[in-house]
SEMIGU-494675 format. One line per field, with one value per residue (C-alpha): residue number from 1; chain; x, y, z. Coordinates in steps of 0.1 Angstrom, whole numbers, plus 5000, padded with zeros to 4 digits. Example, Ala and Ser with C-alpha at 12.3 -4.5 7.8 and 13.67 -1.06 7.14 Angstrom:
2
i [1|2]
ch [A|A]
xx [5123|5137]
yy [4955|4989]
zz [5078|5071]
end
This chain:
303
i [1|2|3|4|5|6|7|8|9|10|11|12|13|14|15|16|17|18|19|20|21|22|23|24|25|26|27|28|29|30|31|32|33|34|35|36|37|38|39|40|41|42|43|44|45|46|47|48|49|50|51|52|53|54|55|56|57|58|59|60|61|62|63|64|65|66|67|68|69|70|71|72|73|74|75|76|77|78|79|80|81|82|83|84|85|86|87|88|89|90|91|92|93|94|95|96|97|98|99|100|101|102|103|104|105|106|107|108|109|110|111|112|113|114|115|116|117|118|119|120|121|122|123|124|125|126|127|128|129|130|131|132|133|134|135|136|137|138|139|140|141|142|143|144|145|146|147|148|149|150|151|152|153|154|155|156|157|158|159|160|161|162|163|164|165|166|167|168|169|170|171|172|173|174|175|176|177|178|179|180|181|182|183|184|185|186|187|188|189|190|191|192|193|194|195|196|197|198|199|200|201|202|203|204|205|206|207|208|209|210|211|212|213|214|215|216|217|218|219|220|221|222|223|224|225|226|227|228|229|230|231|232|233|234|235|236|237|238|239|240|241|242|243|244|245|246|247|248|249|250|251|252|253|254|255|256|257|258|259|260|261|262|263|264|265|266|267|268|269|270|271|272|273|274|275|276|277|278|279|280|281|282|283|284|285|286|287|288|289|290|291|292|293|294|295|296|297|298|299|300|301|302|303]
ch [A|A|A|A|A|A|A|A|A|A|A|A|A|A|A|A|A|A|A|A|A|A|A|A|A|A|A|A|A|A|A|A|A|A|A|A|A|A|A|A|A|A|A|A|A|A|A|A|A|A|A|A|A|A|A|A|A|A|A|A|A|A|A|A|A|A|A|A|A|A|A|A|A|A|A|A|A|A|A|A|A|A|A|A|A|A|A|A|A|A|A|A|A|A|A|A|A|A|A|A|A|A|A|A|A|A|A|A|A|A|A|A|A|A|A|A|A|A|A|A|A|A|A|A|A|A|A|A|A|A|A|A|A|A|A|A|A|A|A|A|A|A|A|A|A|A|A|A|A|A|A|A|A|A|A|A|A|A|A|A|A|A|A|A|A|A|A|A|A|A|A|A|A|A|A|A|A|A|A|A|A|A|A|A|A|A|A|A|A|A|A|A|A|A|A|A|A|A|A|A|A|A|A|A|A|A|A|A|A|A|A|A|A|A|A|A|A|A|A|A|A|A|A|A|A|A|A|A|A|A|A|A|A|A|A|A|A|A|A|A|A|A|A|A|A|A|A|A|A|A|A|A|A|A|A|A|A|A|A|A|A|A|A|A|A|A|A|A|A|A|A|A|A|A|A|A|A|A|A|A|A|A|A|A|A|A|A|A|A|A|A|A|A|A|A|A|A|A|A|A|A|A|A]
xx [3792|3791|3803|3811|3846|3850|3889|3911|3941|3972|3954|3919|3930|3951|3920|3896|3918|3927|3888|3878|3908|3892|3860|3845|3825|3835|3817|3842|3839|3864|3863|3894|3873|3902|3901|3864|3840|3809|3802|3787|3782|3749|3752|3776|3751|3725|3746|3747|3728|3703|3714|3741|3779|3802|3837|3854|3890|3897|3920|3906|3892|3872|3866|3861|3833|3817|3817|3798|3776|3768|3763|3739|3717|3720|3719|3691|3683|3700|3729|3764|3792|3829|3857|3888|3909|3931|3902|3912|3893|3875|3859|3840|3815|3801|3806|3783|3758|3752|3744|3728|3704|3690|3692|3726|3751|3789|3819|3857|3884|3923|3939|3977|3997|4007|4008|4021|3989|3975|3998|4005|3976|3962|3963|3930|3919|3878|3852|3820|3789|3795|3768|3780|3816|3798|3788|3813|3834|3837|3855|3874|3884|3888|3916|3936|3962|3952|3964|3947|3926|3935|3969|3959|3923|3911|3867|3891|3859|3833|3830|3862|3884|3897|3914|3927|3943|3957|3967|3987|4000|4017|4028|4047|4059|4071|4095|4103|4115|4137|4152|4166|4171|4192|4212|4217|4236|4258|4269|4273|4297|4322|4352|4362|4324|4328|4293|4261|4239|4251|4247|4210|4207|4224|4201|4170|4175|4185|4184|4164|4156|4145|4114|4096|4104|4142|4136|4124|4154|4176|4155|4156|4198|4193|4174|4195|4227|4237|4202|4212|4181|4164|4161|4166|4127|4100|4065|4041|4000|3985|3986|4021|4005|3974|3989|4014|3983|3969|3998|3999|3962|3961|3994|4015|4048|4056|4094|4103|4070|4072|4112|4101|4079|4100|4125|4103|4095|4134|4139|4122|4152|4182|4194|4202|4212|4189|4159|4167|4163|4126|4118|4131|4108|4078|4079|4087|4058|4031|4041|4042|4061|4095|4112|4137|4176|4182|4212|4226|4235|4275|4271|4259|4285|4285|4270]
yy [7552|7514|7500|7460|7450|7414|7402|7409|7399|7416|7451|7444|7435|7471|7489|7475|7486|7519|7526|7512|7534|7563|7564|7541|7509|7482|7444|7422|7387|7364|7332|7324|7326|7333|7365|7374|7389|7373|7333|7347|7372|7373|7373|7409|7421|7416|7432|7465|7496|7506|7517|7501|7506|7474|7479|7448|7440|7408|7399|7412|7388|7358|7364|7399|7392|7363|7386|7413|7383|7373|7405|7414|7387|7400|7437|7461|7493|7519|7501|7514|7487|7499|7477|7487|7457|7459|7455|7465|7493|7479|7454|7479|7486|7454|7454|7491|7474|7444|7460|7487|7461|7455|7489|7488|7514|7512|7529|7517|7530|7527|7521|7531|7525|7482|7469|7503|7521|7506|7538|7560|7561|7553|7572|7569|7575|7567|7567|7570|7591|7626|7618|7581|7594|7620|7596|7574|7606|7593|7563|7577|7603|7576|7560|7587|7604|7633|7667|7683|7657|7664|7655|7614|7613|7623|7618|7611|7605|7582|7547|7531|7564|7550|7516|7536|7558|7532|7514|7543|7551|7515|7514|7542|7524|7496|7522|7542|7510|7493|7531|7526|7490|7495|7519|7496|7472|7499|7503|7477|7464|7493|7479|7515|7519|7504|7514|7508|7511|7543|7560|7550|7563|7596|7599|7603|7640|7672|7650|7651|7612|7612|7594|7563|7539|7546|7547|7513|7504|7513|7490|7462|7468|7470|7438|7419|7434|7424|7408|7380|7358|7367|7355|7381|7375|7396|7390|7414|7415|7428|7462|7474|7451|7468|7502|7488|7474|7509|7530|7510|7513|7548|7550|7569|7560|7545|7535|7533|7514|7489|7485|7483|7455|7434|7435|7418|7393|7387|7384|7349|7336|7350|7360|7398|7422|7444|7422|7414|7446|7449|7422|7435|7465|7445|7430|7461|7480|7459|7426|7403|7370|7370|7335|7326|7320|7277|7268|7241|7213|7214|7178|7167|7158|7183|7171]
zz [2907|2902|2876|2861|2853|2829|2827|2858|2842|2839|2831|2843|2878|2883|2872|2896|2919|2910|2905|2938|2954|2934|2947|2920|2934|2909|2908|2888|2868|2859|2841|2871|2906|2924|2911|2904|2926|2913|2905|2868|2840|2850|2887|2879|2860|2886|2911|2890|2894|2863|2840|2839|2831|2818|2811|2791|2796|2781|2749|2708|2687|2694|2737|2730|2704|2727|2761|2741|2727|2760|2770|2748|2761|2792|2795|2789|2768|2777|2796|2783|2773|2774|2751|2769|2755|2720|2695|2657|2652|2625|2650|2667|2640|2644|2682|2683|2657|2676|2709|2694|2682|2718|2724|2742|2741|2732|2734|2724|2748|2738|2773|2779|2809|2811|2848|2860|2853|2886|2905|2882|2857|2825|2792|2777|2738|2733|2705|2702|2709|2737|2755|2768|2768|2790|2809|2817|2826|2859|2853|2831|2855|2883|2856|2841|2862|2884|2866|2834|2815|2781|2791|2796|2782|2745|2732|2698|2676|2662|2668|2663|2670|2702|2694|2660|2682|2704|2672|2664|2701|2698|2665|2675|2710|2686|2669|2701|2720|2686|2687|2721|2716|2689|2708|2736|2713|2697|2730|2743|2714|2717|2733|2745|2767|2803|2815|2794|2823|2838|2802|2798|2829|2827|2796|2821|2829|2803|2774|2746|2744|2776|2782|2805|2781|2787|2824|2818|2801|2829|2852|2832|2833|2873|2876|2846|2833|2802|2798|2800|2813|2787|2751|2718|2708|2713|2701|2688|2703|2667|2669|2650|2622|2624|2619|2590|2573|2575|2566|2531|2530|2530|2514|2541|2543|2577|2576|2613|2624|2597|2606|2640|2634|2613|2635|2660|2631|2626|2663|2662|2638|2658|2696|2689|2721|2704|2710|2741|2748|2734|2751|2788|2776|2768|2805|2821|2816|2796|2822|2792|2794|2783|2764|2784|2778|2773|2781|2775|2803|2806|2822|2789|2758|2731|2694]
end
């Protein structure tokens, strides 16, 4: 199979590899030519066997909707267009009706797994119709971890069902990772505890919290005990909003999300260990940027 790949970014770049690695011939674009196989959308397209297969990996909202714009100028009936990136849900309606106009097929595909997904796999949640999910089965394959499929990958429903499942995955994430954050600080503030790190770590086995996240959490100890490069604030990409929105929407309560993502809201006011914590997370596994600790220059006089 040979398929098209648009972003190579943080996500993007991992999967072309772990596709090519799998069997999977992948032509990928770039607006950053350092990274892109092709001078052009067009020129990927070209390069692609009929019909053809694009997968989209490039940030929700406006370069999202203007890749699948540009897309649809370019593609043909029958070709089959993939949004693997963090588009609401409620985006894809209009995404499917677009390309469906030129006879173009679409699916929506949560993806799960940050930077580390490149070795170990990505979790995958799609919507749309069986017969393109059926289709795309082999690059779907190709992504997942090896082992039974309905352990990483889920056809979760119609159009839409995928990026509402991955809006639910993280809005859970958001209160997994404020749990352990929050238990960080607790420790870290009793006088009478002399190891943080080693507890975290001797949580990894037996014990009922265990989890990735928390080996995460240990790592982030390894590489910066105490955290203390990095800055209490960590930001939220949309999709803990998303699934607050919905909760109220549909009037379920959601309690620990919501928490979860005010504390991230909070975390822009003050320099909790908590958040620190989040934020070690967030760069751990997803890569994202982290603000650092300023601090200020002892040669210079105090206010």
């Amino acid at each position: 199979m040979h398929i098209g790949l648009i972003g190579l970014g943080k996500m993007g770049y991992g999967m072309r590899a772990r596709l090519r690695r799998n069997n999977v011939d992948v032509t990928g674009f770039d607006r950053d030519p350092v990274h892109s196989d092709v001078g052009s959308l067009a020129e990927m397209v070209a390069e692609l066997p009929v019909p053809r297969i694009v997968w989209v990996m490039v940030p929700a909202g406006d370069p999202t909707d203007g890749t699948l714009a540009e897309l649809s100028e370019v593609l043909e009936t029958g070709d089959l267009v993939i949004d693997g990136g963090n588009s609401r849900f409620s985006d894809d309606r209009e995404a499917s009706r677009l390309l469906g106009l030129k006879g173009i097929r679409f699916l929506d595909c949560g993806v799960s797994g940050g930077i580390r997904g490149q070795d170990n796999g990505y979790g995958l949640m799609v919507g749309g119709a069986a017969e393109d999910v059926d289709r795309a089965m082999p690059v779907f394959d190709a992504l997942r971890p090896d082992g039974d499929r309905a352990e990483s990958f889920v056809h979760a429903g119609r159009t839409g069902a995928g990026h509402y499942a991955k809006m639910v995955h993280n809005g859970i994430e958001y209160g997994l990772m404020q749990s352990y954050a929050e238990g960080y600080e607790l420790l870290a503030a009793k006088d009478i505890i002399e190891d943080v790190p080693g507890i975290l770590g001797a949580w990894q086995q037996g014990t009922v919290v265990r989890s990735w996240l928390l080996e995460l959490a240990v790592k982030a100890l390894q590489e910066d005990p105490g955290l203390s490069g990095t800055a209490g604030r960590a930001d939220d990409s949309g999709e803990g909003r998303w699934a607050v929105e919905e909760a109220v929407a549909s009037g379920i309560p959601a309690p620990a999300i919501t928490a979860a993502l005010y504390a991230r809201f909070a975390s822009r006011q003050q320099d909790a260990p908590a958040m620190r914590m989040v934020a070690a997370l967030r760069r751990q596994f997803g890569g994202h940027e982290v603000h650092k600790v300023v601090r200020p220059d002892p040669d210079l006089p105090s206010a």
